[in-house]
C-alpha positions in Angstrom: -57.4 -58.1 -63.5 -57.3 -60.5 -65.9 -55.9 -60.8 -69.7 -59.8 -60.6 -71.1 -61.1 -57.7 -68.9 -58.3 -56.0 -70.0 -58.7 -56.8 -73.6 -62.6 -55.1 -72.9 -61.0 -52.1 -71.6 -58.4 -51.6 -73.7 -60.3 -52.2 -76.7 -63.0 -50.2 -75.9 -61.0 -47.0 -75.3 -58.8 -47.5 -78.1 -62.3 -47.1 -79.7 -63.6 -44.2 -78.1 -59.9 -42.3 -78.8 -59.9 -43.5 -82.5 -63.7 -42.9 -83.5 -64.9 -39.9 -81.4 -61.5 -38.0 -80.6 -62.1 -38.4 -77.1 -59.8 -36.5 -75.0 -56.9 -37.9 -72.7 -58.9 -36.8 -69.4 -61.7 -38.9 -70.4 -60.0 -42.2 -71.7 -58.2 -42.1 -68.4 -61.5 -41.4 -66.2 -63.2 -44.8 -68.8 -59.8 -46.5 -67.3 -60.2 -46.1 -64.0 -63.8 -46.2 -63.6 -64.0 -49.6 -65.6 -60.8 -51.1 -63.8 -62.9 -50.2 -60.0 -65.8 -51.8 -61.2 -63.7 -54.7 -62.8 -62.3 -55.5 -59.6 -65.7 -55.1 -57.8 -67.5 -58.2 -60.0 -64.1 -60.1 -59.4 -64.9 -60.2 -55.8 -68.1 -61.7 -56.7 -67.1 -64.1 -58.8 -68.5 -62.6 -62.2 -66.7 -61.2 -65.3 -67.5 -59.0 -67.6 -68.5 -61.4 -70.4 -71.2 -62.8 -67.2 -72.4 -59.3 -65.4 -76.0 -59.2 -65.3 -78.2 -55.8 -64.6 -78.3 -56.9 -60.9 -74.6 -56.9 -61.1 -74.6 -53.3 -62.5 -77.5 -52.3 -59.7 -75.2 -53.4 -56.9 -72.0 -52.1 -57.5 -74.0 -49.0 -57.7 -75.3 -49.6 -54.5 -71.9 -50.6 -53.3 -70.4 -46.8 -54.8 -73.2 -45.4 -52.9 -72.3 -47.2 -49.2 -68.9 -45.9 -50.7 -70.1 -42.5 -49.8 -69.1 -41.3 -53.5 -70.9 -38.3 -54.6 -73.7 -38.5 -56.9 -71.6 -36.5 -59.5 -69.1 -39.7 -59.4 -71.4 -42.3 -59.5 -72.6 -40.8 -62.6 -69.8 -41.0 -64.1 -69.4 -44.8 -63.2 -72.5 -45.6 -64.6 -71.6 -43.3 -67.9 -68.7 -45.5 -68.1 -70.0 -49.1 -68.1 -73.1 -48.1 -69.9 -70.8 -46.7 -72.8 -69.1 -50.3 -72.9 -71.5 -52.6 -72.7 -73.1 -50.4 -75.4 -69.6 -51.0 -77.2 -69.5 -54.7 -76.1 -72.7 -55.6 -77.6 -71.9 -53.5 -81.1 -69.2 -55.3 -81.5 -70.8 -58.9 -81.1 -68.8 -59.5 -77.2 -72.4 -60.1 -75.9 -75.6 -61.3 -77.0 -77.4 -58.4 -75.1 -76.4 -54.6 -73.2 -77.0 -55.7 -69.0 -76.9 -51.7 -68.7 -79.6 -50.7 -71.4 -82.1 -49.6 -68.6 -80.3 -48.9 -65.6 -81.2 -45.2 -64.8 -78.3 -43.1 -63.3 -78.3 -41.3 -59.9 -79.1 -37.9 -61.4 -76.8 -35.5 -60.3 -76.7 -32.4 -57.3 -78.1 -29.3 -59.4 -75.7 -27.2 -57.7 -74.7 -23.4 -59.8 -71.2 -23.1 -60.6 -69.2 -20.9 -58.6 -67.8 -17.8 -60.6 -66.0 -14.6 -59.3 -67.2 -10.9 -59.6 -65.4 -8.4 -61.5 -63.1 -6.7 -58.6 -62.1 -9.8 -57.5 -60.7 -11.2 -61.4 -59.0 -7.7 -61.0 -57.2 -8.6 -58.2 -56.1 -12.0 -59.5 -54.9 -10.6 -62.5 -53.1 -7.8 -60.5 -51.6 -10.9 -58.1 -50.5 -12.7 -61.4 -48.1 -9.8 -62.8 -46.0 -9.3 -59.5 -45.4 -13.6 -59.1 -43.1 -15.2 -60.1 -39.0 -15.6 -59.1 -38.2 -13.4 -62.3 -39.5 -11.1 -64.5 -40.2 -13.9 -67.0 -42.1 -15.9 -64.3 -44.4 -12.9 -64.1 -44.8 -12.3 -67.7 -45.7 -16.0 -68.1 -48.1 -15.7 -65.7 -49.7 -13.0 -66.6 -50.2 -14.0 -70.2 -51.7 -17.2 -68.5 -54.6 -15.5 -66.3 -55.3 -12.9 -69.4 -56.0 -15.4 -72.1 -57.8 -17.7 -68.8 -60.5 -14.6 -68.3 -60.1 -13.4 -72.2 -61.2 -16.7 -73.8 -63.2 -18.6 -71.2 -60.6 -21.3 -72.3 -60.6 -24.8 -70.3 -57.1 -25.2 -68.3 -56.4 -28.6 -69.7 -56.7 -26.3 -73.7 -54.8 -23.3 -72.2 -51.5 -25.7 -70.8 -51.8 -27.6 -74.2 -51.8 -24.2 -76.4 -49.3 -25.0 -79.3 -47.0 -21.9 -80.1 -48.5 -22.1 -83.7 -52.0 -20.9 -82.3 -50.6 -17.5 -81.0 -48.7 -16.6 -83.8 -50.1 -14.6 -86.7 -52.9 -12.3 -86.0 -52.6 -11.6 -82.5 -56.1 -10.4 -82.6 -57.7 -14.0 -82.7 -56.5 -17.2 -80.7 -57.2 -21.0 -82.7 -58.3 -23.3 -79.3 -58.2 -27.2 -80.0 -61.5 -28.0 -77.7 -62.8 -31.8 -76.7 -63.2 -33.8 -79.5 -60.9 -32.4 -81.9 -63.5 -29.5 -82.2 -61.6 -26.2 -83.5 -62.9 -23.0 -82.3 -61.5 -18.9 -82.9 -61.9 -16.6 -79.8 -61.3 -13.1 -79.9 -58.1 -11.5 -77.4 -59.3 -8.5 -75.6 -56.4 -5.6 -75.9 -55.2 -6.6 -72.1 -55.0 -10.6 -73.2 -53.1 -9.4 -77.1 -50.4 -7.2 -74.8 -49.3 -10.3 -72.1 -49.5 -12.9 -75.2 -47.1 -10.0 -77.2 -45.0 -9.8 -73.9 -45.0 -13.7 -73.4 -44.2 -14.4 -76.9 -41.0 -12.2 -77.0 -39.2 -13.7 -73.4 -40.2 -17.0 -74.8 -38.9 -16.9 -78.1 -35.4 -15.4 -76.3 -35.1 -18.2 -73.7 -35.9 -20.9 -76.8 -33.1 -19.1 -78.9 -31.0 -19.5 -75.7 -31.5 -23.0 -75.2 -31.4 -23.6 -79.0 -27.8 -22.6 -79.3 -27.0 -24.9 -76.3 -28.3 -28.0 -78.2 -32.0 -28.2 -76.7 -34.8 -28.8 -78.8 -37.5 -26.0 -79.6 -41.0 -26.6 -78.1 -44.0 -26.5 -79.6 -46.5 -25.4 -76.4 -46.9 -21.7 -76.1 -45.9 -22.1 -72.0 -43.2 -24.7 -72.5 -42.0 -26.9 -69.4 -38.9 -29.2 -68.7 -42.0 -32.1 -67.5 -42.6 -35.4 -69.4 -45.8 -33.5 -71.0 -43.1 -30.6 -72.4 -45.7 -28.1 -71.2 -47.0 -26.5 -67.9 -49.5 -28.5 -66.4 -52.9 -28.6 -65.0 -52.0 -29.1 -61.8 -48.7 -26.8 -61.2 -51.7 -24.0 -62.6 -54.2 -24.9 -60.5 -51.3 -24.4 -57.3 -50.4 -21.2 -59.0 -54.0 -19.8 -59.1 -54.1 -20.5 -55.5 -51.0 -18.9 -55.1 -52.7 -15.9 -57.2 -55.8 -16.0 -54.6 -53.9 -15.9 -51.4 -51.7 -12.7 -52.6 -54.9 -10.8 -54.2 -56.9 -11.3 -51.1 -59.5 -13.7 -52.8 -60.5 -16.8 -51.2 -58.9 -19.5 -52.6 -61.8 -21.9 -51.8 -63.6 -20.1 -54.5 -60.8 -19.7 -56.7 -59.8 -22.5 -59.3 -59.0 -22.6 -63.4 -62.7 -23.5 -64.3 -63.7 -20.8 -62.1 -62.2 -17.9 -64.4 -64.3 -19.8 -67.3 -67.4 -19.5 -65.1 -66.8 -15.7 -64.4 -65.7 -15.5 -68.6 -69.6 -16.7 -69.5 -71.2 -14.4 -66.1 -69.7 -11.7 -67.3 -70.1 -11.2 -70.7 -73.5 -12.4 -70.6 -74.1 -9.5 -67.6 -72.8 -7.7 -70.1 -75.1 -8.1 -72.9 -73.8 -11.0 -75.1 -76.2 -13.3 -76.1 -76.5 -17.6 -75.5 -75.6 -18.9 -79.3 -72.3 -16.5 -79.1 -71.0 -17.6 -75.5 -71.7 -21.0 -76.6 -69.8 -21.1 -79.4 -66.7 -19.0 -77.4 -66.9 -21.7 -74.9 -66.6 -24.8 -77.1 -70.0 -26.5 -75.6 -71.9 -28.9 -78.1 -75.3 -27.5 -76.1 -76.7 -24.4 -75.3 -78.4 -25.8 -72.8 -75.0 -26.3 -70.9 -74.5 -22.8 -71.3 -77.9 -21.9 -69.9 -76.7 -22.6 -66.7 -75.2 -18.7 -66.7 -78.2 -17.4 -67.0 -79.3 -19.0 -63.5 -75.9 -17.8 -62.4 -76.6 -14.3 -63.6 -79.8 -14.9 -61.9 -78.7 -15.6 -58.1 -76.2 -13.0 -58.3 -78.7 -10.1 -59.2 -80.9 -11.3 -56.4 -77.9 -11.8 -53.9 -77.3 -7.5 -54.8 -80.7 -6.6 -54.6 -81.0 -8.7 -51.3 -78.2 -7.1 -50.0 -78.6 -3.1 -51.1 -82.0 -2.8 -51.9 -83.6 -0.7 -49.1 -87.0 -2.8 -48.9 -84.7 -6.1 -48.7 -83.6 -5.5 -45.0 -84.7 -5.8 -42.0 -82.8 -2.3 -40.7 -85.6 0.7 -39.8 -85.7 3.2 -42.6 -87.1 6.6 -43.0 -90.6 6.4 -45.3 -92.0 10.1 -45.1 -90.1 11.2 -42.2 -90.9 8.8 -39.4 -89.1 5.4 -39.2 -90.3 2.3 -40.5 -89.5 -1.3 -40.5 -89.8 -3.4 -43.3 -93.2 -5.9 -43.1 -91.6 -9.8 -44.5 
């Protein structure tokens, strides 16, 4: 890559980190999406000062023969589209090549979530892991404030200690952007952060008096991020899945936030306030719940309903067979 395109890249994410608060995840995506398409028009002679729309068309097409998802693609798209929007802002060209490209669209697939029996049994998996008893209280605290806030795993890792102390009744999350919301702790999630908070605070005193420096993250790790991270969770969720006899396929960190929204909103709560527990900018992101909620209460009546089978059932005494 050369000195220039990395100057566009660099430059441009500095931007998007300094002016909208974007978050780590996504200046990291910008790099690598921009750096693949980079060394795409490299390979055909252009740069990024000399891309044209047909340029932009075919490495789409070229993602496509890729056999990337139209999910990814997307993203791609998202990517370059922000930075030539940035590029011609800022003077770099005379006009945007991506103004009127169109993306892919993307798969509208439901997001998977997890009925209430088998949270139960995660949670129940969660307090007897671990290799010690402050393993388990760790991990526990981690799946109760998971299901209790609807958090994103990437906010939950990150959690300073700061955010957990005072009123244990309400937890400050630091959401995308910079955004600040307060969730409420359901008694379950308030006990496990009590618990946590007390082994942590003894192994901290314990390292503290043997010269090492206190931590700021409410689940502290020896790792160069100094907390537990997304992916050692993600492996332990598994781990959770496996032992509570849930499949693990279905079982991930963004799951619990999907079963979070499901359930209170099966529950009675309304749009506006999931929305604003789950830190989206849109209600119409959180709309998708309410298809969610939707399939599943088709998928029970489907399956225990007696007119929804195809079994012989008694109407009146004689037996009967459902008409379709």
């Amino acid at each position: 890559m050369s000195a220039e395109t990395d100057r566009w890249i660099s430059t441009f994410i500095e931007a998007q980190a300094a002016e909208l608060g974007a978050a780590q995840n996504t200046l990291l995506a910008y790099g690598r999406d921009l750096k693949d398409f980079a060394a795409w028009a490299t390979r055909q002679g252009r740069t990024f000062d000399t891309v044209k729309q047909a340029d932009i068309e075919a490495y789409l097409v070229y993602c496509d023969e890729q056999g990337l998802a139209k999910s990814t693609r997307a993203r791609r798209l998202s990517s370059i589209k922000q930075m030539y929007r940035f590029a011609f802002e800022e003077g770099w060209r005379a006009e945007n090549p991506a103004i009127q490209i169109s993306g892919p669209g993307q798969d509208k697939r439901l997001p998977k979530t997890l009925d209430i029996a088998e949270v139960d049994r995660l949670l129940e998996a969660a307090r007897s892991s671990g290799r010690n008893a402050a393993d388990s209280t760790r991990n526990t605290c981690l799946m109760e404030l998971l299901y209790a806030t609807g958090m994103r795993v990437s906010e939950l890792v990150g959690l300073p200690v700061s955010a957990a102390r005072g009123d244990p009744r309400m937890l400050l999350i630091l959401g995308k952007g910079g955004k600040e919301r307060i969730v409420p702790l359901s008694p379950p999630a308030r006990a496990a952060l009590t618990d946590w908070l007390k082994t942590r605070d003894q192994a901290e005193e314990a390292g503290k008096a043997r010269g090492k420096p206190a931590s700021r993250f409410l689940f502290p790790s020896r790792g160069v991020a100094g907390h537990l991270t997304r992916h050692r969770f993600y492996l332990m969720i598994k781990e959770f899945a496996v032992a509570g006899g849930v499949s693990p396929e279905k079982v991930t960190p963004h799951t619990l936030r999907h079963a979070f929204a499901t359930h209170l909103l099966a529950g009675g709560a309304d749009l506006r306030s999931i929305q604003a527990l789950l830190g989206h900018a849109d209600v119409a992101t959180t709309e998708i719940y309410t298809h969610v909620l939707d399939a599943r209460l088709t998928e029970l009546v489907l399956e225990h309903h007696p007119l929804a089978g195809d079994a012989p059932r008694k109407v009146s005494g004689k037996t009967s067979r459902n008409d379709p």
